[in-house]
C-alpha positions as CSV (number, residue, x, y, z in Angstrom):
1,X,25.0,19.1,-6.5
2,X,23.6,15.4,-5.9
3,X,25.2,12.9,-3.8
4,X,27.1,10.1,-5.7
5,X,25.6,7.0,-5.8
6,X,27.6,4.0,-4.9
7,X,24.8,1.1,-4.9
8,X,21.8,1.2,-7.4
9,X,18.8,1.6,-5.6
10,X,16.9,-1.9,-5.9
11,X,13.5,-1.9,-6.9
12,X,10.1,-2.0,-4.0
13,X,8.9,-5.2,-6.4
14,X,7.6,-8.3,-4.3
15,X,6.3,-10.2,-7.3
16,X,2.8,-9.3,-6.3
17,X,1.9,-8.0,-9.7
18,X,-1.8,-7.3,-9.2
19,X,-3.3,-3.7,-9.7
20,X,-5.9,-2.4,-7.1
21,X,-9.0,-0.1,-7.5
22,X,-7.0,2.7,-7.7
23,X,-4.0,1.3,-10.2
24,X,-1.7,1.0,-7.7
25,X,0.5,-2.2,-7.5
26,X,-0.7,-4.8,-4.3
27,X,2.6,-5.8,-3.8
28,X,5.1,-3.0,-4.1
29,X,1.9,0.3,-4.3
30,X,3.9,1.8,-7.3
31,X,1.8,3.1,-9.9
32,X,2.2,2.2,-13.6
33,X,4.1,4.4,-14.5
34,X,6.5,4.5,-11.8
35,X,6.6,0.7,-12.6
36,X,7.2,1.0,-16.0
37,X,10.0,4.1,-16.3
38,X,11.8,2.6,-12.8
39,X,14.7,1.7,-14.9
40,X,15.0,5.0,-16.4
41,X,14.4,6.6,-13.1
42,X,17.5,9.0,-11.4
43,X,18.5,7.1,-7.8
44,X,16.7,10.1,-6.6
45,X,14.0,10.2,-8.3
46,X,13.7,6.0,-7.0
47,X,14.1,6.8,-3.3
48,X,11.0,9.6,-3.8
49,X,8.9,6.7,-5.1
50,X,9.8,4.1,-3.0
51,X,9.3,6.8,-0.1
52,X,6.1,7.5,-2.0
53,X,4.8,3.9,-1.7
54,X,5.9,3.9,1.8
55,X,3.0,6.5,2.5
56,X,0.2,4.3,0.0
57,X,1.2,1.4,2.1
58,X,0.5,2.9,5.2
59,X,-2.6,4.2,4.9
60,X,-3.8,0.9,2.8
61,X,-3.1,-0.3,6.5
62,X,-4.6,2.0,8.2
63,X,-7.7,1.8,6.4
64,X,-7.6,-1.9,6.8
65,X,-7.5,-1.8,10.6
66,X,-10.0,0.9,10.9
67,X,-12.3,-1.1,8.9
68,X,-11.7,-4.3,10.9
69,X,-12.5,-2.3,14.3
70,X,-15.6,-1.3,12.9
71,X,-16.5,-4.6,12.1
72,X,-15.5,-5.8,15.5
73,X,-17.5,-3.0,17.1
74,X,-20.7,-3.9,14.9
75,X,-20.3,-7.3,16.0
76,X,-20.0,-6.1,19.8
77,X,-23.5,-4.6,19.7
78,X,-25.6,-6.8,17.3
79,X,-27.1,-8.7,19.8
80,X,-26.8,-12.7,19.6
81,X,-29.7,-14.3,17.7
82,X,-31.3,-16.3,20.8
83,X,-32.1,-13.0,22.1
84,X,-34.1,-11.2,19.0
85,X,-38.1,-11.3,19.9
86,X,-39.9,-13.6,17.3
């Protein structure tokens, strides 16, 4: 039996409504469809994708940092142009 709902669950939007590389939203990391049936969605069926773009979110992060460690790393041992030999 499910859990009565009191309070509609609002939707992840942010009014960032720009698709990535993958389809994914940039703002909320909903994917088109689970932008476009959200309205018809079960309150359950809401929390899994909002708990869903919890998870995209996170490792869009993740990624993000790893990448900028790299790149501060690379920088850390590409020596500083007065030293290269000519």
């Amino acid at each position: 039996m499910e859990q009565l709902e009191f309070f509609d669950v609002p939707s992840p939007c942010i009014s960032v409504c720009q698709v990535n590389n993958r389809g994914y939203c940039k703002g909320c990391f909903r994917s088109r469809d689970e932008r476009f049936n959200w309205l018809k969605f079960s309150a359950g069926q809401k929390r899994e994708v909002i708990r869903l773009c919890q998870d995209r979110k996170r490792r869009v992060l993740a990624a993000a940092r790893k990448k900028q460690l790299e790149l501060a790393f690379d920088d850390e041992q590409t020596p500083p142009q007065d030293s290269l030999p000519l």
